[in-house]
N, C-alpha and C positions, 0 to 999 in steps of 0.2 A: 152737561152737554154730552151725547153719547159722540164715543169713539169711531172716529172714520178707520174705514175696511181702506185698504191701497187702492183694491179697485174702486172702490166710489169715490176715491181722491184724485186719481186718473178719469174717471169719467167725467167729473164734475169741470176738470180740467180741460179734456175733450170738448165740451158742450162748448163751454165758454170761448172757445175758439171757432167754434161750430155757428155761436149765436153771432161773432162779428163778422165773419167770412165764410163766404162759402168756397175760398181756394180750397182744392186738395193739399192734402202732403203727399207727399212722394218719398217713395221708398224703391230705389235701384239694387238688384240684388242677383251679382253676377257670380258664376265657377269659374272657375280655370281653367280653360284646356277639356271640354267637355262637347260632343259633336250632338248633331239631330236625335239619331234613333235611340236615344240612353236617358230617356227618361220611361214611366210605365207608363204616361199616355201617349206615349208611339206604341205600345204596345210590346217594350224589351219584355222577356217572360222572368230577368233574373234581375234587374237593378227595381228598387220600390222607393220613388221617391212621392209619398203620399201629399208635399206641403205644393211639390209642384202642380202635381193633379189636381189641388184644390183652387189657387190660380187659376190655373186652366177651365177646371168649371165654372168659375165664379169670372170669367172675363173672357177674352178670346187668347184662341192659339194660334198662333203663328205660324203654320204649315210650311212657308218661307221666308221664314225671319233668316237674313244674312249680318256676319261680321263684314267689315269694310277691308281687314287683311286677316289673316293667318297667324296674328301673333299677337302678345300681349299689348305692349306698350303702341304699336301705332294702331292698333283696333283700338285701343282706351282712347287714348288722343281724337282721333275720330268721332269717337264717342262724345266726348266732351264739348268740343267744338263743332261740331255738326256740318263737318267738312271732311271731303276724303283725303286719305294719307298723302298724295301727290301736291294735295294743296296746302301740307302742312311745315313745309321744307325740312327741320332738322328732327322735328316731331313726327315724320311720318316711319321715320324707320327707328329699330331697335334699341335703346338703351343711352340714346342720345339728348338733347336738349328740350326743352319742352318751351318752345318763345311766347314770352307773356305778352306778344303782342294779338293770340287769337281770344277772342272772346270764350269763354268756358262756363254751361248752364250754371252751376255752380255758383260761381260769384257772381252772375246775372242777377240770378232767384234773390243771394244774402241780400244784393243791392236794394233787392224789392218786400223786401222785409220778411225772408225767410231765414229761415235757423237751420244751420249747415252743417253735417259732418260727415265723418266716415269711421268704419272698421275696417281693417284689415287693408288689405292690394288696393290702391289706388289708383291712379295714373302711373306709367311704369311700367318695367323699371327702364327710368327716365333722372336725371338732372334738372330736376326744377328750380334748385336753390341758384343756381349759379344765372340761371334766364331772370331771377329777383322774384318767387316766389315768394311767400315768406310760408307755407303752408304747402301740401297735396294739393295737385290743382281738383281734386275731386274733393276738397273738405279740409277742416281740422279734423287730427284723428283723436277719438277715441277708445282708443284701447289698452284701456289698463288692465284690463279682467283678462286671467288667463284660467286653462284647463292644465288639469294637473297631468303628469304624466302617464304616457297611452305608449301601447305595443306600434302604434303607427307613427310613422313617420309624416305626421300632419302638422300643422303652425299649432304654436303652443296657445292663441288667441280663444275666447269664450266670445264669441260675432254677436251671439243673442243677448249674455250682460251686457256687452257694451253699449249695443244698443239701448238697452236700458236704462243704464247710464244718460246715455244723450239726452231720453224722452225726459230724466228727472232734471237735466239742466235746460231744456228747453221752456224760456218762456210762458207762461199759460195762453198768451193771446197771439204768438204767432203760430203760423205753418210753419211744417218739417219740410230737409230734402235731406237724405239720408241714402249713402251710397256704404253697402254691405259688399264686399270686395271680397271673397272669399278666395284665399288660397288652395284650395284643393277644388277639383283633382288634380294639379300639377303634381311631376312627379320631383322627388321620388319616391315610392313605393313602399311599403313592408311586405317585402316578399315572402308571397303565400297567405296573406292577409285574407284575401276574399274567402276564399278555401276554411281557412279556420273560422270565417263568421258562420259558416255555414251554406255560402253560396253554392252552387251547381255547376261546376264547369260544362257538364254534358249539355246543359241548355243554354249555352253563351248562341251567339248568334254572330261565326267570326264572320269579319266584312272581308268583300271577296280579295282585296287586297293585300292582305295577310295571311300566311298560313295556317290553316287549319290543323294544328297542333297544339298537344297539354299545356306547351311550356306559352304559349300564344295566349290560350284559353284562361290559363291560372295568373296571366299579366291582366288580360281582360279583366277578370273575378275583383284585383287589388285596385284597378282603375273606380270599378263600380264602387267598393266600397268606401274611398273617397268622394266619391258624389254624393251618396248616401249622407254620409260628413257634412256635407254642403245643406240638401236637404234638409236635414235633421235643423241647424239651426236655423235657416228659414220658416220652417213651420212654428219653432218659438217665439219669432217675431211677428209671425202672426199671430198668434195667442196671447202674445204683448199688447198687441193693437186693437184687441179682439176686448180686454180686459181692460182696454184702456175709452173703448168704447171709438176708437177713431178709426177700425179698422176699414169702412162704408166710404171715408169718404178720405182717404189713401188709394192714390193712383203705383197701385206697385208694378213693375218691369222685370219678370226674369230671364235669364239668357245665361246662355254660358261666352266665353269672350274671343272665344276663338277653339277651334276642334281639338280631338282627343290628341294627346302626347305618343303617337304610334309611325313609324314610317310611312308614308304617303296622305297623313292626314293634317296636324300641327303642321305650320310650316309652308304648304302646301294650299295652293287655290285649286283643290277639288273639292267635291261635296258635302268630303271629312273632315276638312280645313278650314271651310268658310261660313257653314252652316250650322248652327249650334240648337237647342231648345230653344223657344222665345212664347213668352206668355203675358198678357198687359191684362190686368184688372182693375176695375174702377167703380163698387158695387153702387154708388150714388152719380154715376158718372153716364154708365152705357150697361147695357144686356147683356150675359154672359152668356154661356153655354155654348159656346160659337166656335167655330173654326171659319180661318181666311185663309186664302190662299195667295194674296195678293204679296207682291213681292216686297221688302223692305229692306231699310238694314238701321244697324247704329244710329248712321247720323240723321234719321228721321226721330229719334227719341227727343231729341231738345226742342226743333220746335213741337212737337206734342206737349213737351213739358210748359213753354211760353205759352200756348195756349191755354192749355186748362189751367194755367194759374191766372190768364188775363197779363200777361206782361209781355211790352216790346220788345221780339225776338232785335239782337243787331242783325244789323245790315251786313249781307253776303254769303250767306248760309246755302250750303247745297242742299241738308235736309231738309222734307218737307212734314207739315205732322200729320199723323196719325190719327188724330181726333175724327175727322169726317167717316174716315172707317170703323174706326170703335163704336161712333154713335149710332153708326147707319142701320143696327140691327138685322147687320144682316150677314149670311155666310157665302162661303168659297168665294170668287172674284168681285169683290165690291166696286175697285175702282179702278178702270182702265187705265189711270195714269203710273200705278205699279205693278209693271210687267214687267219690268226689265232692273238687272242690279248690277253694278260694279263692283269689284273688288280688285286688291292690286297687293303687293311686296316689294318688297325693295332687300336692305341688309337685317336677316336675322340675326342670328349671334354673328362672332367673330369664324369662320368657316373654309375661307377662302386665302390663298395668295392675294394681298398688298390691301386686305381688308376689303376685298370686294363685296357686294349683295349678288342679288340673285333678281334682276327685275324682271316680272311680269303683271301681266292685269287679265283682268279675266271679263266675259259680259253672262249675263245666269238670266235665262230664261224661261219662260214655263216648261220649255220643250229641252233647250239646249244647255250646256259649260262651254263657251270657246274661251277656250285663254292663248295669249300671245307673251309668248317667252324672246324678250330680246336680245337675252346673252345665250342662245343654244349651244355655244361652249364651252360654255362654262358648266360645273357639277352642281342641281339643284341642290340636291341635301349637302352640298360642302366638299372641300377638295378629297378624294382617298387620301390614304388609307383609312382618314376621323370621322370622317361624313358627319361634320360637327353641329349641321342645324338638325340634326334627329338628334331629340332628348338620348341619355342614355336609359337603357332598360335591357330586361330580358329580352323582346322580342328585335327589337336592333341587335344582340348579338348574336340573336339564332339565326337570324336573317344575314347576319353578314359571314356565318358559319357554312350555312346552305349555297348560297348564290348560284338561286335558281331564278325562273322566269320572275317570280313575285320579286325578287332581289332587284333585277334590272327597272321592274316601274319604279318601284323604291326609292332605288338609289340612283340610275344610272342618268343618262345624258338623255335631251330631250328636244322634241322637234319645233320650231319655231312657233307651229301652230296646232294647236290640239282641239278636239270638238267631242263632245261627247252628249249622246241621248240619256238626258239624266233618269228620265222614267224610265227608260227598258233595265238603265247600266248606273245605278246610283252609284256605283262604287268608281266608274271612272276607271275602266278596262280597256276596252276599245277604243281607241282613237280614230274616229271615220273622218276625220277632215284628210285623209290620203284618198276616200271612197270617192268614185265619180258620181255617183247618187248625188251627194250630198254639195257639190262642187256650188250650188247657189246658191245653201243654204250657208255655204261659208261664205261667201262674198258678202252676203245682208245680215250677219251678225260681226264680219270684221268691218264692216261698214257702219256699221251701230256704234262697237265698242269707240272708234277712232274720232267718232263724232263726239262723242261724247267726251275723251279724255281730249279732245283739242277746246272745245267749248270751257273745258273747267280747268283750262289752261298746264293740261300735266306737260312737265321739262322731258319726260322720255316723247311726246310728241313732235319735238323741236330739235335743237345743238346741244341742248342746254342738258339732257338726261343724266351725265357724268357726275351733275352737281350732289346727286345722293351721296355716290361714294366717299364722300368730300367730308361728309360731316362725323363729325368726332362719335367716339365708341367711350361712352364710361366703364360699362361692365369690364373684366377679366379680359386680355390681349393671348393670342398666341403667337409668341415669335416664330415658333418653329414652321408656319406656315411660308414664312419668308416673306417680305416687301415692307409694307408702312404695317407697324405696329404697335405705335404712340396711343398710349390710352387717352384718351379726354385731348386731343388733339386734330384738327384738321388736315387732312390726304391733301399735302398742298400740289402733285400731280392733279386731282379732280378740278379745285378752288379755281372757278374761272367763269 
């Protein structure tokens, strides 16, 4: 009997899955801290991420694909459960508990006879064991395979073995769901990294929020180079799938999970904060080659994912899916019913005096960003002197060295209500909700936003707002901020 080739062992494997179901597999394949214009099909001239552009071709792009917040763990959360942060209570903010009481696509799918895991960043970072997890609420993980050691300061994780791994312990007759969690680009950095690959600082494209300086540009340069990071194994996994002969009928998802690690962006519900890459392929599925413009975000992925597997989404899901669009073949505004997107925060890190957040929400529409900040006295990026929810880096220090105009958006204090022309002002410079032009354009988008966060029941529309700061902080505490700062404990001041 001649000898099977891997690939024809993978493919014959493929088929056989292929011959009982026609569900897809899925493959969710997110970055870290990664904004819109930093992929090369926006057209960056220095970051090349070939595996995303292939996506992109091969399925639609998402022109305004949105995260649901500003940060890791309540965008994941979001994500998972197909609800936004406000409705997730301990879940919606940073570092805190993840309650096994919300349904998660994830163990929807296993229940439905799919094969589950993950590499790398999961749901997080979050407390799940303690809510009765027994696992990531995004998977079992897989990650035994690592890379040997690198001049970067990147996770020591091989994404694409591991992946690998999974496809060989996967069943031959079920579907995959497989969430690639990538740690980078989060920072931190190997400074001067970009520079030494050979990047070009002189053709960075800094966004108008940041200063225009080397020491800016060559943070920039190490940012990209960990995308690329990302990239890189992405495109192995498709070459896995490719070889495995399943790649046709894998419905893959990428995005990044929330924007770049830079002040005014991470952290932050403006354009650089909320808005990431997003690209959905499905070559046996829907027509590629497409751009949409229709607005979406996170929790629209799971019911896409219930559908195209054929299984009952639960009941009370905000997200809606995505399928009708995908199939529609068709480009820029497909469907009227996404025009408009929410986004919101609450507590990033630990930042503030008595372990406060920073709540705001935001509404993002083709035209407008209005966000409504409900502590205006509180400090967005965290109390001074720390300004502790901007990651550290080089350009938070040049920035808090200068403390110029770009310092004050940064970092400083902020007005209740903000509005901004994302088309003219993507960077979110101007604030014209003070303009009297614009005086009704602000009433019919603060009027939208408030409809819509009392319909889906958010506590900051009510008495009830306080109960965020309430909930427990597992990560790292700073006493020195002064007030409650009990790790993994409940603000019994909020608790009410």
């Amino acid at each position: 009997m001649p000898t099977q080739t891997r690939r024809q062992f993978l493919w014959q494997g493929a088929a056989a899955v292929t011959g009982r179901s026609r569900r897809p597999n899925i493959l969710l394949a997110l970055s870290d801290d990664h904004s819109f214009p930093h992929v090369s099909a926006a057209g960056d001239p220095v970051v090349k991420t070939p595996a995303f552009d292939r996506v992109a071709r091969s399925g639609v792009r998402f022109l305004n694909g949105f995260c649901p917040a500003p940060g890791c763990a309540p965008s994941r959360a979001a994500l998972l459960t197909s609800r936004n942060i406000w409705q997730l209570e301990e879940a919606g903010t940073h570092a805190s508990l993840f309650p096994k009481k919300w349904p998660v696509y994830t163990e929807v799918l296993a229940e439905a006879g799919y094969f589950v895991g993950l590499t790398g960043k999961g749901a997080g970072p979050c407390n799940y064991a303690d809510a009765g997890w027994k696992h990531n609420p995004a998977g079992p993980a897989f990650d035994d395979r690592k890379i040997g050691k690198t001049d970067l300061t990147i996770r020591n994780l091989d994404y694409a073995a591991n992946f690998q791994d999974f496809l060989r312990a996967k069943p031959a007759d079920q579907p995959f769901c497989f969430w690639f969690g990538c740690s980078e680009p989060h920072r931190a950095y190997a400074l001067g990294s970009g520079r030494r690959a050979g990047m070009d600082p002189a053709r960075v494209a800094v966004p108008g929020f940041l200063p225009d300086e080397p020491e800016i540009r060559s943070d920039i340069l190490d940012y990209y180079l960990e995308i690329q990071h990302f990239d890189a194994h992405l495109g192995k996994m498709l070459e896995i799938l490719e070889a495995a002969g399943e790649l046709e009928n894998t419905l893959i998802v990428v995005s990044g999970d929330n924007g770049m690690p830079f002040p005014r962006a991470k952290a932050n519900l403006y354009e650089f904060g909320i808005h990431p890459p997003m690209a959905i392929a499905w070559a046996a599925g829907f027509q590629g080659n497409r751009e949409v413009e229709d607005l979406v975000t996170f929790i629209d992925f799971g019911p896409t994912f219930y559908e195209a597997a054929g299984v009952r989404a639960p009941r009370g899901l905000t997200g809606r899916s995505l399928l009708p669009v995908l199939k529609s073949g068709k480009s820029g505004q497909v469907d009227p019913a996404f025009t408009q997107i929410v986004s919101g925060r609450e507590r990033h890190s630990h930042a503030r005096f008595d372990n406060l957040g920073y709540p705001c929400r935001a509404l993002r529409t083709p035209e407008y960003l209005y966000i409504r900040n409900f502590k205006p006295d509180l400090w967005p990026a965290g109390d001074p002197p720390g300004y502790h929810d901007i990651d550290d880096s080089p350009s938070k220090r040049f920035m808090l060295e200068r403390q110029d105009r770009l310092f004050e958006l940064g970092f400083g204090k902020r007005p209740a209500e903000e509005l901004y022309e994302v088309r003219r002002d993507p960077a979110c410079i101007e604030n014209v909700a003070v303009q009297p032009e614009h005086a009704s354009t602000l009433r019919r988008v603060r009027g939208q936003l408030e409809r819509t966060l009392k319909a889906q029941g958010d506590p900051r529309m009510g008495r009830r707002g306080a109960i965020f700061d309430s909930y427990p902080r597992f990560s790292a505490m700073r006493p020195e901020l002064g007030g409650f700062a009990e790790q993994g404990q409940y603000n019994p001041k909020f608790r009410r």
